[in-house]
C-alpha positions as CSV (number, residue, x, y, z in Angstrom):
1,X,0.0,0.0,0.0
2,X,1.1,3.2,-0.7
3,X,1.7,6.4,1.4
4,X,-1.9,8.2,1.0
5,X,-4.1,10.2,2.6
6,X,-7.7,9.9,2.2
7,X,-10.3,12.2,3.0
8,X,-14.1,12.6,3.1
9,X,-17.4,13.8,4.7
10,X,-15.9,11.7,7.8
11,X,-12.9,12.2,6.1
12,X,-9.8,12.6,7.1
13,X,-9.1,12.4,10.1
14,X,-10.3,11.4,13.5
15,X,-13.2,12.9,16.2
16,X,-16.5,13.9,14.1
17,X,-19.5,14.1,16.4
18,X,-22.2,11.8,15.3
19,X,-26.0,10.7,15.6
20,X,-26.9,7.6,17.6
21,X,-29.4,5.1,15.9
22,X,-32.1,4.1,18.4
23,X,-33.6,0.7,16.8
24,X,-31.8,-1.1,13.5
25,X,-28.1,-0.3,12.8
26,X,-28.2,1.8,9.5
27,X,-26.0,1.8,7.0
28,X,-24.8,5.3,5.3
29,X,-23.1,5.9,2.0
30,X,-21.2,8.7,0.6
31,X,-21.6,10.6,-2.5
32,X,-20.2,9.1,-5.2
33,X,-17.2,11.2,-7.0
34,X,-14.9,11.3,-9.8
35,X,-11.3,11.9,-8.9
36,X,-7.6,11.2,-10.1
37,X,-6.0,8.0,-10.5
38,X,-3.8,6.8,-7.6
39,X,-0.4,6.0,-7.7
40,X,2.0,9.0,-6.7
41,X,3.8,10.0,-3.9
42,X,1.2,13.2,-3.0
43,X,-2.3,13.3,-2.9
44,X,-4.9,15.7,-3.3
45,X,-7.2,17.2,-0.1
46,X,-9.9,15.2,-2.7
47,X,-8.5,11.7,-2.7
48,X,-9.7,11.7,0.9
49,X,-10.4,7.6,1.5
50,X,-14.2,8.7,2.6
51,X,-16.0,8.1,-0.6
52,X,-17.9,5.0,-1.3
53,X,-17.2,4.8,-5.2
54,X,-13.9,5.9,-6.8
55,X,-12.4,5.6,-10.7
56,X,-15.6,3.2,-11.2
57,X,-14.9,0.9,-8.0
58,X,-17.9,0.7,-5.4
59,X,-17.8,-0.2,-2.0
60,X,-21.2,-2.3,-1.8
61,X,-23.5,-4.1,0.1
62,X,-21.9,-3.7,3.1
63,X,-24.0,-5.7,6.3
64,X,-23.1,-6.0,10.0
65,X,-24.7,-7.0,13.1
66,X,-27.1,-4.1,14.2
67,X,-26.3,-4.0,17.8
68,X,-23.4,-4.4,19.8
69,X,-22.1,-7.1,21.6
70,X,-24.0,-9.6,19.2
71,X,-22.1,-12.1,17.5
72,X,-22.7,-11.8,13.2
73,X,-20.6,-11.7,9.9
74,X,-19.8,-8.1,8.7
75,X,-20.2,-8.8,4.8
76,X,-19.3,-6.1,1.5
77,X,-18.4,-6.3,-2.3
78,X,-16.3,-4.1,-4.0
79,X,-18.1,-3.6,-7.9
80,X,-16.7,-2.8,-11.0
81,X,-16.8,0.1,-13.6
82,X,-19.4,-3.0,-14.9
83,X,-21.4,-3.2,-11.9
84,X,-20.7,-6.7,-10.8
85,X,-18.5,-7.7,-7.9
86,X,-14.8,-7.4,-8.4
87,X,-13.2,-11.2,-8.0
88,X,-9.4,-11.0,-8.8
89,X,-7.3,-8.6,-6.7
90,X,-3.3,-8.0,-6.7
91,X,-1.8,-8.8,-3.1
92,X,-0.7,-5.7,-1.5
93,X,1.8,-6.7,2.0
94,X,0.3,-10.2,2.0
95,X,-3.1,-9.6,1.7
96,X,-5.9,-8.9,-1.2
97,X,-7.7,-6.9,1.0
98,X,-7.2,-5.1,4.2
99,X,-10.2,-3.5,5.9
100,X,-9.7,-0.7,8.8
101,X,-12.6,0.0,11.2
102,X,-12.9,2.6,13.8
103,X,-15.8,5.1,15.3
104,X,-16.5,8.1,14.5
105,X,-14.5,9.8,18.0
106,X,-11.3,7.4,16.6
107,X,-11.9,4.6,19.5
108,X,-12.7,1.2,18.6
109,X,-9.9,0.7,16.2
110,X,-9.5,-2.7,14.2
111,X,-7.8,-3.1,11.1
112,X,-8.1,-7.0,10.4
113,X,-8.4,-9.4,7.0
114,X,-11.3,-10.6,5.8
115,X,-11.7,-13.1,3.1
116,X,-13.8,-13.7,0.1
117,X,-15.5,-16.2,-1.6
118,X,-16.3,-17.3,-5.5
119,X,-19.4,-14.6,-5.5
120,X,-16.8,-11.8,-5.0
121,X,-18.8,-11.6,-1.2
122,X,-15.6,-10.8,1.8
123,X,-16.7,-11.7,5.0
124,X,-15.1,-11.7,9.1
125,X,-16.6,-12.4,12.1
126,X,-17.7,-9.8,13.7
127,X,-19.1,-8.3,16.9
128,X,-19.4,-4.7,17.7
129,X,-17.9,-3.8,21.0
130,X,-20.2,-0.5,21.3
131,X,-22.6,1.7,19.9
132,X,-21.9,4.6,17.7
133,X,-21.5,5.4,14.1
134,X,-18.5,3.6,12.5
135,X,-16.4,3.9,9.1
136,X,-15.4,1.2,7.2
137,X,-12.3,1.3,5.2
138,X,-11.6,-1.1,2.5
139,X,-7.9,-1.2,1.0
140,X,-7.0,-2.8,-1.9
141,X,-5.9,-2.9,-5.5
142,X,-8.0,-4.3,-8.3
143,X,-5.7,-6.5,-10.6
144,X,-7.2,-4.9,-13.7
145,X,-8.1,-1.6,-12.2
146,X,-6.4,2.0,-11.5
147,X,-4.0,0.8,-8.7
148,X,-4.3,1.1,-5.0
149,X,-7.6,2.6,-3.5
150,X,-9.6,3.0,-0.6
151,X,-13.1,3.4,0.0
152,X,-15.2,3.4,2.6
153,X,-18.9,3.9,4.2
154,X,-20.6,4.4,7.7
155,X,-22.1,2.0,9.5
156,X,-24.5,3.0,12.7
157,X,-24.5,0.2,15.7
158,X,-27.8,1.4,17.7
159,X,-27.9,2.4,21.2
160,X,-27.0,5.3,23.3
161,X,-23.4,5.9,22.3
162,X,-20.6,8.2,24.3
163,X,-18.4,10.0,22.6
164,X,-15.3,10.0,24.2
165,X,-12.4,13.3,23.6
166,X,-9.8,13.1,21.4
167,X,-7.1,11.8,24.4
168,X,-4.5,14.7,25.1
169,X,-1.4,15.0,23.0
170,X,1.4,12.9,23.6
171,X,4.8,11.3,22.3
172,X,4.6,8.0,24.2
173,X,1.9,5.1,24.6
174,X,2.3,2.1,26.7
175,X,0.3,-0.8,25.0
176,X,0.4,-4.9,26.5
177,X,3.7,-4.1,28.6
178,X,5.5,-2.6,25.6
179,X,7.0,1.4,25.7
180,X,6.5,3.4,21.9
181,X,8.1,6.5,21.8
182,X,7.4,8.8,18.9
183,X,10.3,11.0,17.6
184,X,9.8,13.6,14.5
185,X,6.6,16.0,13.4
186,X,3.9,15.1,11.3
187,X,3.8,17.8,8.6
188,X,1.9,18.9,5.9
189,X,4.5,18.9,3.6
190,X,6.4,16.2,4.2
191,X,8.2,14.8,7.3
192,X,9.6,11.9,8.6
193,X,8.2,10.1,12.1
194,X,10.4,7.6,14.0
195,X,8.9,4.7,16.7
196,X,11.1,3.3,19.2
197,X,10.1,0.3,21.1
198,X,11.0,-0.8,24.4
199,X,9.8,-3.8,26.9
200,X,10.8,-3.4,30.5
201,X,13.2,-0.7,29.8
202,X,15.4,-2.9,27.1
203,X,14.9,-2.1,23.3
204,X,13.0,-4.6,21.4
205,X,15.3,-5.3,18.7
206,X,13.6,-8.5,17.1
207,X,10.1,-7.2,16.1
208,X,8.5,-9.7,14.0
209,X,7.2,-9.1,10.4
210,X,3.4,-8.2,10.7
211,X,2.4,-8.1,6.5
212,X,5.5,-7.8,4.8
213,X,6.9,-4.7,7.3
214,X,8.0,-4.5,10.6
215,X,5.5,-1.6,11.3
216,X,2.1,-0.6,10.0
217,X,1.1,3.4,10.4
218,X,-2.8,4.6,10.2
219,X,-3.4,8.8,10.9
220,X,-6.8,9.6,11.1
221,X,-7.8,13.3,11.1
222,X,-9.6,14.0,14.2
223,X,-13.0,16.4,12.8
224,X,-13.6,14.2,10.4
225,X,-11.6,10.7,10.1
226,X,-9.7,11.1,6.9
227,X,-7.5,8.5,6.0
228,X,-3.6,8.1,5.9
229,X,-1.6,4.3,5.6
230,X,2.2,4.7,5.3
231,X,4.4,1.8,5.9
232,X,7.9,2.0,6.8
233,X,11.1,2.9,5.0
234,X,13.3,-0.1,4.8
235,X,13.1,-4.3,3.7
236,X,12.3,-7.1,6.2
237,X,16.0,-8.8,6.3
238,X,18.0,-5.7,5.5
239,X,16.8,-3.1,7.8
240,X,17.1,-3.8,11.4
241,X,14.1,-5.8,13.2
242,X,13.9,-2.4,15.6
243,X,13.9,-0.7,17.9
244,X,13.5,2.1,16.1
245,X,11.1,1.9,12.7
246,X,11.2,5.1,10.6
247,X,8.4,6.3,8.4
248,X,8.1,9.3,5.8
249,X,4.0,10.9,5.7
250,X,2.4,14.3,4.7
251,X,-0.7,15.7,6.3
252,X,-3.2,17.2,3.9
253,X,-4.1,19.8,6.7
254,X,-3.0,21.5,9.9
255,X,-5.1,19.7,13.4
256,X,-5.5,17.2,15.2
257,X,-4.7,13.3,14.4
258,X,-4.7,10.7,15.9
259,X,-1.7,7.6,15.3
260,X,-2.3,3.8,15.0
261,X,1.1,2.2,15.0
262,X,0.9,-1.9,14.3
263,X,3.8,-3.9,15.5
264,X,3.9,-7.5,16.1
265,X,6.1,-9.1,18.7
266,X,5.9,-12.2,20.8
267,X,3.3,-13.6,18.1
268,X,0.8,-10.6,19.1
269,X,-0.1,-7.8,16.9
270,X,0.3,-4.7,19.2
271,X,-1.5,-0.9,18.3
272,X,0.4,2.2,19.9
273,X,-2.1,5.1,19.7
274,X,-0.8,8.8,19.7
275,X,-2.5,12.0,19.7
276,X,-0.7,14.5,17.6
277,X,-1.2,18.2,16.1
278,X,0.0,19.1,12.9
279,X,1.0,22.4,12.1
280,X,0.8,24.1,8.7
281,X,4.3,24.0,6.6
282,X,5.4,25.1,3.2
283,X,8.6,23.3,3.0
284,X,9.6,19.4,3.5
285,X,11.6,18.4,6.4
286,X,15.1,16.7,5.2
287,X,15.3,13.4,6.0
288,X,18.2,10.9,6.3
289,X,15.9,7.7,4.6
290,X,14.7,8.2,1.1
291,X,11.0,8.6,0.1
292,X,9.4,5.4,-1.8
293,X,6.0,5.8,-3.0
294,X,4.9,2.4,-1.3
295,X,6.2,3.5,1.9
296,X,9.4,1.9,2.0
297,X,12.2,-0.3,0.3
298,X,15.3,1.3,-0.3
């Protein structure tokens, strides 16, 4: 997957307020958009990850369970310029697909793998830990289509939801025992962020290759949940397996954002969440890594 940044009506970023559902979870699509190709290193405050339907691709018939804590399939097809469901898709870091989930306030983060079957149908168990208005991110690249896109669609869970603030901004998380330390300043043109991970004080320096990388990076924009997927700079083998992992982003826009950094160790897939503020820039930060518009292999 390629550095991006997608934006939308939910778009682009984290925090948006939203209505709760009393009753049937309801399902909400965007409206539907013409817009560049993917494929280089920038992107434009329009490619913003928050439409359902880009360059002829639709994110479709998307189901769930309706209420939380109630065990169900969550179900979608991705259709064609031709209308029908899209079967053959080019693996992308070890997957076909990869689907990213999170509410509305940027809580209840999953991003997970679901799998399809000969009707062009992708499924995954799925059970909604609480009520609120979520968006769906589907990532993936068609094998005959424009390259790598991402669309996406809302999905209400009913019940009385509570939105919870953007947490407070901060340079270090502590997830399942381990320490992440953040280094560097997301810009909006151009900079390059740096994790460090620790366990106990000591630097992990065998992280374990999670889909084809030794780190996985997802910024949301806090108003309104844009989208941004950057893997790191370097090669599994080559590079070393941490502490430190180094990635190179651009933030469409100055505010608030919040950080979802991936890492597996110890056959467990860890997320590090960060708050963070961008500030507006007109020049890119140098860098001692180059650039690479997947996000990484020098």
């Amino acid at each position: 997957m390629q550095d991006r940044l997608r934006f939308a009506a939910v778009g682009g970023g984290l925090v948006a307020l939203f209505g709760v559902a009393l009753g049937i979870g309801a399902l909400v699509g965007e409206p539907t958009g013409s817009a560049p190709d993917h494929g280089a290193m920038a992107h434009t405050e329009q490619d913003t990850g928050l439409s359902d339907s880009r360059s002829g691709y639709t994110l479709a018939d998307l189901t769930a369970p309706a209420e939380p804590n109630r065990a169900g399939a969550l179900r979608f097809r991705i259709t064609g310029p031709d209308a029908t469901p899209v079967t053959r898709f080019t693996t992308q870091h070890d997957k076909k697909l990869h689907l990213i989930v999170v509410r509305s306030d940027a809580t209840e983060y999953r991003h997970v793998h679901p799998t399809m079957d000969d009707t062009g149908t992708w499924s995954i168990d799925w059970t909604w830990a609480a009520p609120g208005a979520y968006r769906v991110f589907a990532d993936f690249v068609p094998e005959q289509g424009p390259g790598d896109l991402v669309l996406s669609r809302t999905f209400t869970v009913a019940g009385a939801a509570t939105t919870q603030p953007l947490p407070p901004e901060s340079r270090s998380a502590t997830v399942d025992g381990y320490q992440v330390r953040m280094t560097g300043e997301l810009r909006t043109a151009g900079s390059e962020l740096r994790f460090t991970v620790t366990r106990d004080g000591a630097p992990v320096t065998d992280l374990e290759p999670y889909l084809g990388a030794y780190a996985h990076l997802v910024a949301l924009r806090a108003n309104d949940l844009a989208y941004l997927h950057v893997h790191p700079q370097g090669e599994i083998g080559r590079t070393p397996a941490g502490p430190e992992v180094t990635f190179h982003a651009q933030a469409p826009s100055a505010g608030p954002y919040r950080l979802y950094l991936d890492f597996s160790h110890g056959g467990v897939v860890h997320t590090a969440e960060f708050t963070v503020r961008v500030e507006s820039s007109t020049a890119p930060s140098t860098s001692s890594g180059a650039h690479h518009p997947d996000g990484g292999h020098p």
